[in-house]
C-alpha angles and dihedrals in degrees: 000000000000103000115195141200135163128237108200118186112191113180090209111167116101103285091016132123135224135215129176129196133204099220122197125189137158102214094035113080111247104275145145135251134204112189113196098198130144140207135196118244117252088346131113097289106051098048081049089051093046093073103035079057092050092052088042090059093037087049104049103019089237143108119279109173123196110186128184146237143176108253101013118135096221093199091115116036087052085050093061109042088054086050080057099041081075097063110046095166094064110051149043135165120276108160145014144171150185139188095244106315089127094165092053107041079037088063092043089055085052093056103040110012107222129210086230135016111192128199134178095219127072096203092051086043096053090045086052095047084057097045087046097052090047095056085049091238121148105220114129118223121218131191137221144010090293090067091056087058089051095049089054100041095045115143087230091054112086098168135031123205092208108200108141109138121238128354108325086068074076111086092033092054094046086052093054090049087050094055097048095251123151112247127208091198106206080152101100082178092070102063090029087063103023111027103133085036100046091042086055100045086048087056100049093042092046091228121157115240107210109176118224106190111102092247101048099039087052094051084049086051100054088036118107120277088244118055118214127184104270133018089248090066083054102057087247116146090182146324115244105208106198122219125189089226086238125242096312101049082128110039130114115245083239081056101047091059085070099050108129119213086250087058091051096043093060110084117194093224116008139063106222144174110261089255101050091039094063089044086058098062094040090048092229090113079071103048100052074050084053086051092045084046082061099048102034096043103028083242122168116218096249084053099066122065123192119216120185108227109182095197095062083211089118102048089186139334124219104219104211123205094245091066090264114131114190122203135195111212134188144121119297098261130124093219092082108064081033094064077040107061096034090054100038121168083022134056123241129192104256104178098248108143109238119263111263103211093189090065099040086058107163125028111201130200132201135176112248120250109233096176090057094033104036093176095080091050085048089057106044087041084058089045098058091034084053123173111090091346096105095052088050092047087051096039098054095040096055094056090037083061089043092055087045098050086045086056090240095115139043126247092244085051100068090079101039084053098051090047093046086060099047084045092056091047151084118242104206137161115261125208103172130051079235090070091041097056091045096062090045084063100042096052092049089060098044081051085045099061097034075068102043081062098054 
């Protein structure tokens, strides 16, 4: 018996592209996959995608779309694909989108010939459908956010790689809670802004949370087979989330005035989207995982514990009770909780050479330096006020990169701005999206125009 499910990929953040795949599989129950994943127009990624999608479509016959978008970071979306490119038997296009890039996602239609093409205007999408129709392919074009929602929440959809970068990977991830979905969560945003709110909507909707950052993928990985409602119940003393301390571990903070965007941009181990890469420098890309850790583990702050490991061989440990400390290794590649999560409960051969140990040969731990590096304090202070601290942590540092990257702003202000901004504002509990998304304006503009005095 031929048994079917789709895997349906929608790159669904502003700038952002979408691909779905029609998976097959013996051993897998028939389901449905959204994957949420994004790639840069005409950069590295996307001449890197271009092929892995030719040989997709050369591979399985079928339709892999790769769309494109201004200001997505591309990483993911490339990683799994190429997760999928392994496994030819088991998946095929079924939607994409894009914000108003008609020509190319136009050109993408023509090669795979996607179920759904999604855009978010409704000009672009009108010059597709004609071009479309033209072309006599079949594809039919949505508009809007809504249909975002609706891509994600499809009844053919059983699982959403959820990889849209910053806060618009929100709504579409909440839809995808409400309607039961599983969700491969690579948005840090989502649980940053909404935790109380996401998790919530994940219970109702009965939908199944799988992590896809490396840290938190590992610490699910070394976790007990059965989850209980607090780590206590577990026999879990704490969860040690490793960071590789980023390209300035050892600068100076006089040093670190001076850092250019190229400096920052450049990652010892991993290759990362532009936002998360300065985050990573910052720390602050740890600290919004510190918060995850909260909302995914039921973990209480004093309960996570952050290590810098340069190396990025151990992505997180899990400390029992009992003086064990479990690990997950492995090299620094996003393939592998990729393969993970899309073949949960399952493995799946992801392409990640094995770790050579050998030549490894020494893994080194040091304690972070939150004086030198604020953002990781920030994060851990929001975490324990609670309430909206943690949008507006999120809110003001992703204008405060932007302005970096923009060269407005120096490195060392990326912190003082973010504090400026908790400090001018009330922390208050949030029970709606609509309040949510209301704090998230109001502390861009007060960033905004911490900027505009610089």
């Amino acid at each position: 018996m031929d048994r079917r499910r789709f895997l349906q990929g929608t790159l669904a953040a502003p700038m952002v592209s979408t691909f779905a795949l029609e998976t097959r599989a013996q051993s897998w129950p028939t389901r449905n996959i959204t994957m949420v994943v994004a790639f840069p127009p005409g950069g590295q990624a996307d001449l890197a995608a271009r092929p892995v999608a030719l040989a997709l479509e050369k591979i399985l016959g079928k339709s892999v779309v790769v769309d494109n978008r201004v200001g997505a970071t591309g990483t993911i979306g490339i990683q799994t694909i190429n997760v999928i490119a392994q496994h030819p038997a088991q998946f095929e296009v079924f939607a994409l989108t894009a914000n108003s890039n008609a020509d190319g996602l136009f050109e993408q239609c023509l090669q795979f010939h996607p179920s759904y093409a999604v855009l978010l205007s409704e000009e672009a999408a009108e010059h597709l459908r004609q071009r479309l129709k033209q072309a006599a392919i079949s594809t039919e074009v949505l508009c809007g956010a809504e249909a975002l929602d609706f891509v994600s929440s499809h009844p053919k959809v059983d699982a959403v790689m959820a990889a849209i970068v910053g806060s618009a990977g929100l709504l579409p991830a909440i839809s995808a809670a409400k309607a039961g979905k599983r969700i491969l969560l690579a948005n840090k945003e989502t649980l940053v802004m909404a935790g109380k709110l996401f998790m919530q909507a994940v219970e109702e909707g009965g939908a199944t949370l799988l992590p896809i950052d490396s840290e938190h993928n590992a610490i699910f990985q070394v976790m007990p087979n059965k989850r209980t409602s607090n780590l206590e119940n577990a026999g879990i003393k704490k969860i040690l989330l490793t960071a590789s301390g980023g390209p300035f571990r050892h600068a100076t903070f006089e040093e670190l005035a001076h850092v250019t965007v190229k400096q920052a941009l450049n990652h010892p181990n991993w290759v990362m989207g532009p936002k998360i890469t300065i985050d990573s420098a910052t720390l602050m890309n740890k600290g919004l995982e510190v918060i995850e850790a909260h909302w995914l583990f039921n973990a209480k702050p004093e309960q996570i514990e952050v290590v810098v490991h340069p190396q990025s061989v151990i992505h997180s440990m899990v400390e029992y009770i009992d003086g064990s400390v479990l690990a997950q290794l492995g090299n620094p590649d996003m393939r592998t909780p990729i393969a993970y999560a899309l073949g949960y409960p399952d493995r799946l051969q992801s392409g990640v050479n094995s770790l050579d140990l050998f030549k490894t040969a020494r893994l080194d731990f040091e304690r972070p330096d939150t004086e030198k590096f604020p953002c990781l304090r920030l994060a851990f202070d929001c975490l324990k006020l609670g309430g909206n601290a943690a949008a507006i942590l999120n809110a003001a540092n992703e204008v405060a990169v932007e302005a970096f990257i923009k060269e407005k702003i120096g490195f060392n202000d990326i912190p003082r701005l973010i504090e400026a901004v908790l400090g001018a504002s009330d922390i208050v509990e949030v029970s709606t999206i609509s309040m949510l998304l209301t704090t998230d304006a109001e502390s861009r503009q007060r960033a905004q125009e911490w900027v505009a005095k610089r």
